[in-house]
N, C-alpha and C positions, 0 to 999 in steps of 0.2 A: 448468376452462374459463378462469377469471381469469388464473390462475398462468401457461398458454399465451399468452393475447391478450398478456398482460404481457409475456412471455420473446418473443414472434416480434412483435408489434403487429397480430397477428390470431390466429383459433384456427385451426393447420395443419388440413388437409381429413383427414387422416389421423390425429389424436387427437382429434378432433371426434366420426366413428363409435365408438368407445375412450369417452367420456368420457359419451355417453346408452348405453352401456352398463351392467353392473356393473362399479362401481368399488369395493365394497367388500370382496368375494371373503369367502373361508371369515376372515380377524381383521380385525374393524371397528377396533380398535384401532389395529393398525399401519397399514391404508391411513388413514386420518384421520390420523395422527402424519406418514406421508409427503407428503400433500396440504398438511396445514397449514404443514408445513416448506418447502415448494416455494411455496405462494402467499404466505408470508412472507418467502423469496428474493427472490422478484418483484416483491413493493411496493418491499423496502428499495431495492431495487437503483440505485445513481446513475441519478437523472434519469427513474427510475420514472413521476411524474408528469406530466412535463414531454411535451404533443405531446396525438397521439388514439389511439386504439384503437378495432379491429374485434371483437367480439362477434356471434353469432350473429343477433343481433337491432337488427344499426345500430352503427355508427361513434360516436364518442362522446368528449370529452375524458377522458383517462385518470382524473381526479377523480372525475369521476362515475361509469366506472365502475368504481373503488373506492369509492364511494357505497354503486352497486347492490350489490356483494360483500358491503361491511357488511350493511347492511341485510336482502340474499335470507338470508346464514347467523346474525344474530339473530331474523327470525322463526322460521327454521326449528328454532334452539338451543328458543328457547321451542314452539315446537310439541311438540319430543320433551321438554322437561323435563314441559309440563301430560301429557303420554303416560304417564312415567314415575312421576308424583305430587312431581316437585321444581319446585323455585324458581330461577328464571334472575334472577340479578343484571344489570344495564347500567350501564356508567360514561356520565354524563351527556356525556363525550368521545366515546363509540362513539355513542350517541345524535345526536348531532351528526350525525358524520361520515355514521351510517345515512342521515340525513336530509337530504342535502346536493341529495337527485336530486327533480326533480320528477315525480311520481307521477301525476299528474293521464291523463298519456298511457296509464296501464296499467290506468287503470280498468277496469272491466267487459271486458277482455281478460286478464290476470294477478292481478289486485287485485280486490276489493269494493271498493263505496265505504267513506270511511274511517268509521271510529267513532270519535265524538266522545267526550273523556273531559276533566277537568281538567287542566289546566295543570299544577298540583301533583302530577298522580300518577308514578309509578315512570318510569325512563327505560324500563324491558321495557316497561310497560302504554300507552305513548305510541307506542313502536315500532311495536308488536302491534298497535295503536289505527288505526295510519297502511297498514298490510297489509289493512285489511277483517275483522280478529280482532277479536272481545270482549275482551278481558282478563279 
């Protein structure tokens, strides 16, 4: 969905349907290898940032919503790591950038309220903190 709004400056009506379907098919592997290569096309891309984007859910400076991008796929990286019994690292930089968007509007419609944790803890458990997750 990112990788599209990026590549057109909205998500076509026709990979929209495509994209709340399966996207992972019979190798999670290689569609996630394809996905991440395309939504990493789409940041780098001259001038990526610069302007707004349409998203399914509101128009938005393109910043933010590569905000929301960080952010919606490191809670979800740590969702599947506490799944799987591993441990998700966060660079205090992803952290940031996760946290660029203000949250407060997706409360109690996307989000819990947030949970509070120290200052000092991990950039994952701050992220996770800021989703309505416990760490």
């Amino acid at each position: 969905m990112f990788a599209a709004a990026f590549e057109h400056g909205a998500v076509p009506d026709d990979e929209l349907g495509k994209i709340m379907g399966d996207m992972v098919g019979d190798d999670p592997s290689v569609a996630y290898a394809a996905a991440s290569a395309r939504v990493q096309a789409a940041y780098h891309a001259p001038g990526a940032l610069d302007g707004m984007v349409t998203l399914p859910f509101g128009e938005m400076p393109r910043e933010a919503a590569l905000g929301i991008g960080v952010f919606d796929v490191g809670v979800h990286a740590w969702d599947l790591a506490q799944a799987t019994g591993q441990t998700l690292e966060l660079s205090e930089d992803l952290l940031a950038l996760g946290r660029t968007m203000d949250l407060g509007q997706y409360r109690g419609v996307m989000l819990a309220e947030e949970v509070i944790v120290v200052e000092t803890a991990p950039a994952r458990d701050r992220l996770v903190a800021a989703s309505g997750r416990t760490p």
